[in-house]
RODO-2510 file (C-alpha; in nm, 4 decimals, decimal comma):
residues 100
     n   res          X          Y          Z
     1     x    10,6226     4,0513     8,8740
     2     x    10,7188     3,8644     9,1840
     3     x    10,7203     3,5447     9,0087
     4     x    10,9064     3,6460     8,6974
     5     x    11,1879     3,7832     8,9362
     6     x    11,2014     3,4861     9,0942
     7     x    11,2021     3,2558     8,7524
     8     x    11,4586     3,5169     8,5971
     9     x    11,7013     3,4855     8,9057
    10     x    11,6761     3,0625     8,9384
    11     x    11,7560     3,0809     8,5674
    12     x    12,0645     3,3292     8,5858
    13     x    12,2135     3,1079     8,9311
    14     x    12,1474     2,7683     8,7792
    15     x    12,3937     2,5631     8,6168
    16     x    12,2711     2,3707     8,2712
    17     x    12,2092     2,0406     8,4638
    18     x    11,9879     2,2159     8,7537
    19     x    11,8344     2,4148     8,5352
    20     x    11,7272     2,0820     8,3195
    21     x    11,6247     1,9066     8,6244
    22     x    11,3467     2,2204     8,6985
    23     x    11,3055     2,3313     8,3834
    24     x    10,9058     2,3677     8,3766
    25     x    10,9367     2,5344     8,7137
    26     x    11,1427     2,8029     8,6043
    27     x    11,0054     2,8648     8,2794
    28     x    10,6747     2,8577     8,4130
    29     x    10,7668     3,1062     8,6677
    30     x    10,9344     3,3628     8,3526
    31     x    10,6345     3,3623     8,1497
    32     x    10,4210     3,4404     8,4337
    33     x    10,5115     3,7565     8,4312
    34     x    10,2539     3,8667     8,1676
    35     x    10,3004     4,1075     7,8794
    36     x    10,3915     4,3967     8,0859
    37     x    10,6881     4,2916     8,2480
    38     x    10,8018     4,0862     7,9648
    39     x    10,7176     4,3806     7,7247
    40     x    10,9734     4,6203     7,9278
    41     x    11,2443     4,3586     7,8870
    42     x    11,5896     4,4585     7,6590
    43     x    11,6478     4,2490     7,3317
    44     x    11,9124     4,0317     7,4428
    45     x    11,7410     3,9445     7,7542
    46     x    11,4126     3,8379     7,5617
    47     x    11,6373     3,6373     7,3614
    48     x    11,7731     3,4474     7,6565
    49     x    11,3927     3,4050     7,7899
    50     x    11,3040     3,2914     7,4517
    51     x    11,6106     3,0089     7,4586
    52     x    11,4868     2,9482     7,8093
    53     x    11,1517     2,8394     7,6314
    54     x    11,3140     2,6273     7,3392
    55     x    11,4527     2,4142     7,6261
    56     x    11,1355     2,3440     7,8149
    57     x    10,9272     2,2762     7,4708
    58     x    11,2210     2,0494     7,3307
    59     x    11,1855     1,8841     7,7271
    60     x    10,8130     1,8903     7,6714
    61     x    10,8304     1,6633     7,3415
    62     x    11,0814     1,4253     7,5333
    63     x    10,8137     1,3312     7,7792
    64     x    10,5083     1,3570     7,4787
    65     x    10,3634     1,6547     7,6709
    66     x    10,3121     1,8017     7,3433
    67     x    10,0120     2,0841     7,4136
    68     x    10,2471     2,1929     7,7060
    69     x    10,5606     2,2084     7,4566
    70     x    10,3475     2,3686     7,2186
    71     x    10,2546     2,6571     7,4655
    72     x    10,5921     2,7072     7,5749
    73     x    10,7476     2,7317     7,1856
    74     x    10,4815     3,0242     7,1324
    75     x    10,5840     3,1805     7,4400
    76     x    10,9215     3,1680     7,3285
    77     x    10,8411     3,3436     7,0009
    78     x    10,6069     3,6396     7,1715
    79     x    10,9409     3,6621     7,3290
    80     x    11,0791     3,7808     6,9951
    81     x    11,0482     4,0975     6,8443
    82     x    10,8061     4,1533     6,5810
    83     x    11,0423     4,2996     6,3443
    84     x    11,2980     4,0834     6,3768
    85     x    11,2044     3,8005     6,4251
    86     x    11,2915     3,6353     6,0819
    87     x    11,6368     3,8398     6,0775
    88     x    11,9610     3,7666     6,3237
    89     x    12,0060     3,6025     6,5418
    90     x    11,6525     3,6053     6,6090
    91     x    11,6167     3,3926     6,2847
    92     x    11,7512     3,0441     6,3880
    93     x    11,5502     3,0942     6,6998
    94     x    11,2426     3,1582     6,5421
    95     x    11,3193     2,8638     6,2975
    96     x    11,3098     2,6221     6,6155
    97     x    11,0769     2,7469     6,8110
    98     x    10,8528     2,6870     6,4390
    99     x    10,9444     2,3858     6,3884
   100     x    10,7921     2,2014     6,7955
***
């Protein structure tokens, strides 16, 4: 939980250009905070989290890391409701997390 506080604060204090230049660090820090403390989170916050992961995959094909962009896109979309996860504004999410 430690670590996902500390990912979900550098993401909410960074600017878009820090947050690019430690991108992997911070999303890396988010999703390791496992399926409990993820699982608790409010809809619009997963959302964010989930955009948070788009980023880092789409960063991730840049550089040809593509098993690491891979992992983050499906992290993005366990970040996504079940039920709506084809319905908005999940839907253009889902649609590009799909599509790394």
């Amino acid at each position: 939980a430690l670590r996902f506080e500390v990912g979900s604060t550098l993401f909410n204090a960074l600017n878009e250009v820090e947050l690019e230049e430690v991108i992997f660090t911070v999303a890396n820090l988010v999703n390791s905070g496992g399926r409990s403390v993820l699982g608790s989170l409010e809809g619009s916050r997963r959302l964010q989290l989930a955009r948070l992961n788009l980023l880092a995959a789409r960063r991730a094909m840049e550089l040809s890391a593509f098993n690491s962009a891979a992992r983050y896109a499906n992290a993005g979309v366990e970040l996504l409701p079940n039920r709506r996860r084809w319905k908005d504004p999940s839907k253009e999410l889902m649609l590009e997390l799909s599509s790394i």
